[in-house]
C-alpha positions as CSV (number, residue, x, y, z in Angstrom):
1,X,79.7,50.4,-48.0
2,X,78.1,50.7,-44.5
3,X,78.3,47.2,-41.8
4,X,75.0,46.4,-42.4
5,X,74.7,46.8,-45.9
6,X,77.9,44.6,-46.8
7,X,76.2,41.9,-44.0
8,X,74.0,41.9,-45.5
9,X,75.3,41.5,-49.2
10,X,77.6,38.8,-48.0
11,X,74.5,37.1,-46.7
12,X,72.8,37.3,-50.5
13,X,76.4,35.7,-51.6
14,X,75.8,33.0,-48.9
15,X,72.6,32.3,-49.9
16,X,73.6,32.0,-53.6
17,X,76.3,29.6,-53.0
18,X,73.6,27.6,-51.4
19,X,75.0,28.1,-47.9
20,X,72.7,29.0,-44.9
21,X,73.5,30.8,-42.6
22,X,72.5,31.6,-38.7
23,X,72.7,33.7,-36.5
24,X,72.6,31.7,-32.8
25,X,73.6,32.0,-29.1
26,X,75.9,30.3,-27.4
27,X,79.6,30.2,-26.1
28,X,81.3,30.6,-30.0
29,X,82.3,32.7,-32.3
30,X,81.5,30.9,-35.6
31,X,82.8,29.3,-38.6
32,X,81.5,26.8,-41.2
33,X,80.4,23.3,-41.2
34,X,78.3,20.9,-43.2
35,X,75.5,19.2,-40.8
36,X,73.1,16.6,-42.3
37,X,74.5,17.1,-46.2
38,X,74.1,20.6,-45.9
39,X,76.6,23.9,-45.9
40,X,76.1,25.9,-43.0
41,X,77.6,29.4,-41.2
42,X,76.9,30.2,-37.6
43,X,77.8,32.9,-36.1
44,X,76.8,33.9,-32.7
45,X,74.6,36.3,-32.4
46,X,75.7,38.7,-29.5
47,X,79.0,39.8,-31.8
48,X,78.8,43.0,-33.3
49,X,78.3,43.3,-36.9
50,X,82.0,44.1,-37.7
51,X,82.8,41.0,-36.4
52,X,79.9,38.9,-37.8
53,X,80.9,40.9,-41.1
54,X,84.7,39.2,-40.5
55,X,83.9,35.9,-39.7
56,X,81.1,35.4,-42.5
57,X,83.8,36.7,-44.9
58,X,86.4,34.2,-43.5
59,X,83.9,31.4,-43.9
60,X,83.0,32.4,-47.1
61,X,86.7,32.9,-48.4
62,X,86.8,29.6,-47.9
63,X,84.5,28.3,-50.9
64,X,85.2,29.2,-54.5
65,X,84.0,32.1,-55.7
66,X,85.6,32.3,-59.5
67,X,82.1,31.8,-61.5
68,X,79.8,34.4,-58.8
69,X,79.4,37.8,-59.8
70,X,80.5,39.6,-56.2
71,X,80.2,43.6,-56.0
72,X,83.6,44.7,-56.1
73,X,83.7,46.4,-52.9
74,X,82.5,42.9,-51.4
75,X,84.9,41.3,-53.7
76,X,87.8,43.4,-52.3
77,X,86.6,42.3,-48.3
78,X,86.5,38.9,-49.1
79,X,90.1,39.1,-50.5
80,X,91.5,41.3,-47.5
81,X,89.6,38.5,-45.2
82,X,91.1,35.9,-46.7
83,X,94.6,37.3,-46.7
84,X,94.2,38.1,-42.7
85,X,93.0,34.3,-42.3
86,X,96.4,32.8,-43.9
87,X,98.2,35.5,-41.8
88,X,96.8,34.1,-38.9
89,X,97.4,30.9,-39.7
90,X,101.1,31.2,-40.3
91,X,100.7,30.3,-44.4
92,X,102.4,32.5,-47.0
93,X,100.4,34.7,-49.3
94,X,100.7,33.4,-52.6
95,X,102.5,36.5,-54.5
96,X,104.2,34.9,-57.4
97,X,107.1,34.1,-55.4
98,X,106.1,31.5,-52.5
99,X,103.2,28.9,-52.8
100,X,101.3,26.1,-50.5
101,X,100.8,23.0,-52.3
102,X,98.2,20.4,-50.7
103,X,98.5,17.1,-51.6
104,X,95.5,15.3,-50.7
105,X,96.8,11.9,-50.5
106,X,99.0,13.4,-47.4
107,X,97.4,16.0,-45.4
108,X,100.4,17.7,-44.3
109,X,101.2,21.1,-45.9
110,X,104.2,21.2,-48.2
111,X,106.2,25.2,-48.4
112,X,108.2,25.8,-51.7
113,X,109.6,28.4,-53.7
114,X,109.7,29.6,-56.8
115,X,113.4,29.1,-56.7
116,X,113.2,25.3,-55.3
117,X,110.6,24.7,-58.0
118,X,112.9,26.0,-60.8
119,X,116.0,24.2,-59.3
120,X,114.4,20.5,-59.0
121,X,113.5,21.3,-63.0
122,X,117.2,22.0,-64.0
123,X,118.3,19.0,-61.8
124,X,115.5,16.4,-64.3
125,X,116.7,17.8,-67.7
């Protein structure tokens, strides 16, 4: 799929998850927000579109996305975005054998295994 075709596809995803987005100027490179009750997406302007592709994939990532018919080949950049994000931020993939579990009662991020998970359950019986 060419840049400006999949920006513009992820745009139509935005706009059906009743996100808007912009496109603005300024000394940013984007992300999500909700101002005055509303979802929103900025991304500045002055990128180019593989990078306004990236960061409105990010953003979007972010929301779920289990009951929206995506294109697969969109479906498949939103996943490798996604991955990169958690990357970036130092989080294991879950892969069936590590998980994140957020409490949100505490907002600090809890790491466990499989393993630990299967050893506190032998320890209760």
């Amino acid at each position: 799929m060419k840049p400006k075709q999949l920006l513009e596809e992820l745009k139509s995803l935005a706009a059906t998850l009743n996100i808007t987005v912009r496109f603005e100027q300024g000394n940013f490179r984007g992300g999500s927000c909700i101002l005055e009750q509303q979802r929103l997406i900025v991304i500045n302007r002055s990128l180019p579109v593989e990078s306004k592709i990236s960061l409105l994939a990010q953003a979007l990532s972010s929301f779920p996305l289990d009951g929206v018919y995506i294109k697969p080949a969109v479906r498949e950049y939103l996943e490798q975005e996604r991955l990169a994000l958690q990357q970036q931020a130092g989080e294991p993939i879950q892969n069936g054998f590590e998980m994140l579990i957020f409490d949100p009662l505490h907002p600090l991020q809890v790491r466990a295994s499989l393993a630990d998970t299967a050893e506190d359950d032998t320890q209760t019986q």
